[in-house]
C-alpha positions in Angstrom: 0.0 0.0 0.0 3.1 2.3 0.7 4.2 1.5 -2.4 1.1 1.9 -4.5 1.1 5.7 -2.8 4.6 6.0 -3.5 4.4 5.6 -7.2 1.1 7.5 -7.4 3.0 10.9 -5.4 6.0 10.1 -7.8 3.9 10.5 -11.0 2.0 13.4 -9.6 5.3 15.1 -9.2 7.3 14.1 -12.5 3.9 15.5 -14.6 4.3 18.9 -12.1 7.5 19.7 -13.1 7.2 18.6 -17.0 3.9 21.2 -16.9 6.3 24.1 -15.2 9.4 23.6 -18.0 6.5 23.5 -20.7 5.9 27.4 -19.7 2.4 29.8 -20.9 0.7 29.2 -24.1 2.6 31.3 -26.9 0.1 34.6 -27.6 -0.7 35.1 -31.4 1.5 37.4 -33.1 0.0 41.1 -33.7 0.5 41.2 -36.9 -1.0 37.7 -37.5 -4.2 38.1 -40.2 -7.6 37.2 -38.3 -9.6 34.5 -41.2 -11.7 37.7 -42.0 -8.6 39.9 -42.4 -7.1 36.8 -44.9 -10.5 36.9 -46.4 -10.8 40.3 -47.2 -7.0 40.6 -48.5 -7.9 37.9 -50.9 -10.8 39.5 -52.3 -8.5 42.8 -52.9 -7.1 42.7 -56.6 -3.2 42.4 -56.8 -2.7 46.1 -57.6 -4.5 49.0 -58.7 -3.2 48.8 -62.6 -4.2 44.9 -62.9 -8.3 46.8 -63.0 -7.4 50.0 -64.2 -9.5 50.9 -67.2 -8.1 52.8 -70.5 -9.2 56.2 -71.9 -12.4 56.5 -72.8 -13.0 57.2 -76.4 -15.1 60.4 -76.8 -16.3 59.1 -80.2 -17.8 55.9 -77.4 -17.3 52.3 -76.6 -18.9 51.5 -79.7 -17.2 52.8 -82.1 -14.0 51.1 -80.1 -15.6 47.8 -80.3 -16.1 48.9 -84.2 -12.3 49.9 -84.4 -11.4 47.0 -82.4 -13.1 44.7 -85.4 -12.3 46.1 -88.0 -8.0 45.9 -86.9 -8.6 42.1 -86.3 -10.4 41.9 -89.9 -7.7 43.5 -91.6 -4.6 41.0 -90.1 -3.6 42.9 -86.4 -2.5 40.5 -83.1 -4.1 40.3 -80.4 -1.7 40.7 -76.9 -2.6 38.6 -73.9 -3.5 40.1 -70.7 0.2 39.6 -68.8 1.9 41.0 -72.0 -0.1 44.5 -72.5 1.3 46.0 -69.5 4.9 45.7 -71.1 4.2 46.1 -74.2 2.9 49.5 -73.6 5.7 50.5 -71.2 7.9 50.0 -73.8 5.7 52.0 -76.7 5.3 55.2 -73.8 9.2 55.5 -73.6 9.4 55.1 -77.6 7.0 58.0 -78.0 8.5 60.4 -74.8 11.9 59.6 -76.3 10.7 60.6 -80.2 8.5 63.7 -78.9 11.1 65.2 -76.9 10.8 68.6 -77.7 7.9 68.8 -79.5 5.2 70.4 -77.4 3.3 66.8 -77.3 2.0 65.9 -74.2 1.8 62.2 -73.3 0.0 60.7 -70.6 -0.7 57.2 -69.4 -4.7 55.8 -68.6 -5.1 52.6 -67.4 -3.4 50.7 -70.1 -4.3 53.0 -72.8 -1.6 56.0 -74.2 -3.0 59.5 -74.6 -0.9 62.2 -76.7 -2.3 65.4 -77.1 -1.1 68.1 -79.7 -1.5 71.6 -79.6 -3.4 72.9 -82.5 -1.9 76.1 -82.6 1.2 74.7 -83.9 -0.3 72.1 -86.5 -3.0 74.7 -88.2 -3.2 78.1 -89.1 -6.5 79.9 -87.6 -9.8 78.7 -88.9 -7.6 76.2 -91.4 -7.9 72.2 -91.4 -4.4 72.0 -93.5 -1.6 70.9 -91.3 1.7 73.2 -91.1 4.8 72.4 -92.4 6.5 72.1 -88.9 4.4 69.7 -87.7 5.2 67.0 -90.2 8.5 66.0 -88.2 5.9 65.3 -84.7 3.3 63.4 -87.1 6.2 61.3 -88.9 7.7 59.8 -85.3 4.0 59.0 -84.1 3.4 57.4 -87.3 7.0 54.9 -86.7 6.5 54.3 -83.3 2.5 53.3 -84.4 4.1 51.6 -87.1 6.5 49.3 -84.5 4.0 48.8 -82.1 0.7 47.8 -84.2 -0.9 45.9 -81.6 -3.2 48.9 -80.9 -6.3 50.9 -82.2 -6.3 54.9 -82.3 -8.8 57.7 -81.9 -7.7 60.9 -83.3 -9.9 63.6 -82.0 -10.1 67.3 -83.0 -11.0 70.0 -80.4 -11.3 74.0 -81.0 -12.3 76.6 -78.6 -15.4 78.4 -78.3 -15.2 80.9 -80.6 -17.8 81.2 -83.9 -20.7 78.9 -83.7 -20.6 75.8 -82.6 -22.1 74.1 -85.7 -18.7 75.7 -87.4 -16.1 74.6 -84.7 -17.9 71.0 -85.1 -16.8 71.0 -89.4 -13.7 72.2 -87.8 -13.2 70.0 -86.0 -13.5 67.0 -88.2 -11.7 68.4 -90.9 -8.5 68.3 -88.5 -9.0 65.2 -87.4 -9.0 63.8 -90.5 -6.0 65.7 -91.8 -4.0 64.0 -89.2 -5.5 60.7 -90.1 -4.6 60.8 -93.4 -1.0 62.2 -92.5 -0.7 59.3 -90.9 -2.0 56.4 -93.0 0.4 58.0 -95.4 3.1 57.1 -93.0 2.6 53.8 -93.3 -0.1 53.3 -90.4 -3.1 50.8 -91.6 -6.6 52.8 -92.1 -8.4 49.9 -90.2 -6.3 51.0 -87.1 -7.2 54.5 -87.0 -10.8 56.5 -86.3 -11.1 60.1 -86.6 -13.7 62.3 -85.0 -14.3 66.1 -84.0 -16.0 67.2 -81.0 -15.9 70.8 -81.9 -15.5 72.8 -78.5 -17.8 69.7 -76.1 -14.4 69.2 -74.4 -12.6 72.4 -73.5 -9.8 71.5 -70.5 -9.2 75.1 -70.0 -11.4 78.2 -69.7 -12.4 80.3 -73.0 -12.6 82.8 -71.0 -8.9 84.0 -72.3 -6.9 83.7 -74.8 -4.5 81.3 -73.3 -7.5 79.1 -72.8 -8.9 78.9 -75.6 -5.3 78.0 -77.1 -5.1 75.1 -75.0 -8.5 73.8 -76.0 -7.6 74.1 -79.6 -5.4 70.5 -80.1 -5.7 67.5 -81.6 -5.9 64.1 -78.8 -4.7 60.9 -79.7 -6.0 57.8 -77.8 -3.4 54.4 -78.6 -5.6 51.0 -76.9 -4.2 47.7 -76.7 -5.9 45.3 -78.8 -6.3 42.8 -76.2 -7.3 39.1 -76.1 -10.6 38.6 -74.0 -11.3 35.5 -72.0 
């Protein structure tokens, strides 16, 4: 019986002492995600570019889906959707590195490449026919398009508010279209390009003065990937 009480206290002891060396339950790390934390985190995309959405096209989404069609008809390639991102990286330097100097202004939306020109130095007042000095600005856009032929391109005319707006509209389109066709005589394939005026619907500076109304008088250039869907 001694014995049996022996062993018992013995045991009692040994699992005492391997209970004290064992020490507290570790605490969960503070920065450790909580399963809603993880949950929410997964549902975030990877970054803000990977849903960013291009220019919009002031002549619509329809006539992009149009232009878009009518590229793929006539022969252009598709780029996939972990390609596009590169691939217009590489056409934005191309284009800041040919336009250097130039007075073009070139911005990046979503995936999409915007260039605007100022009109004041491509036309003459009230005039649709492009200027001599332009011709340099038009004939790098029209290599670098050339290169990089993976895209569709809205060429859009603006003016300021001066005259009536029915005019400014004819105005408009008449400059858009000279630039078109400077380019698809450049080399740059008709199907790729559509040409539109908005007249003055668009201004981005006041017409209340004259240095307004100079920076609404340009012509806008809108480059979109042609990209695979699905």
């Amino acid at each position: 019986m001694r014995r049996s009480m022996a062993l018992i206290l013995g045991r009692a002891a040994l699992l005492a002492l391997l209970a004290g060396c064992a020490g507290p339950e570790p605490r969960p790390s503070a920065a450790a995600a909580t399963p809603a934390q993880a949950a929410s985190a997964m549902a975030k995309p990877a970054s803000t570019t990977a849903t960013a959405r291009g220019a919009a096209w002031v002549s619509g989404s329809q006539a992009k889906d149009d232009q878009r069609r009518a590229a793929l008809a006539a022969g252009s390639l598709l780029l996939t959707a972990d390609s596009v991102g590169y691939y217009m990286d590489v056409q934005e330097a191309r284009l800041q590195e040919e336009l250097a100097g130039s007075g073009a202004q070139i911005a990046r939306v979503g995936d999409d490449l915007k260039i605007s020109l100022p009109g004041t130095a491509m036309f003459a007042a009230d005039r649709a026919d492009l200027e001599p000095r332009v011709h340099a600005t038009l004939d790098s856009i029209g290599a670098v398009l050339q290169k990089f032929d993976k895209t569709i391109v809205e060429i859009a005319g603006h003016t300021d508010a001066d005259g009536t707006p029915e005019h400014n509209q004819s105005l408009s389109e008449r400059r858009a279209a000279a630039v078109a066709g400077y380019l698809q005589g450049r080399g740059v394939a008709r199907a790729r390009i559509m040409a539109v005026g908005v007249g003055e619907a668009h201004p981005v500076a006041s017409n209340a003065s004259a240095d307004g109304r100079a920076r609404n008088r340009r012509v806008e250039l809108i480059l979109s990937p042609l990209l695979k869907r699905g």
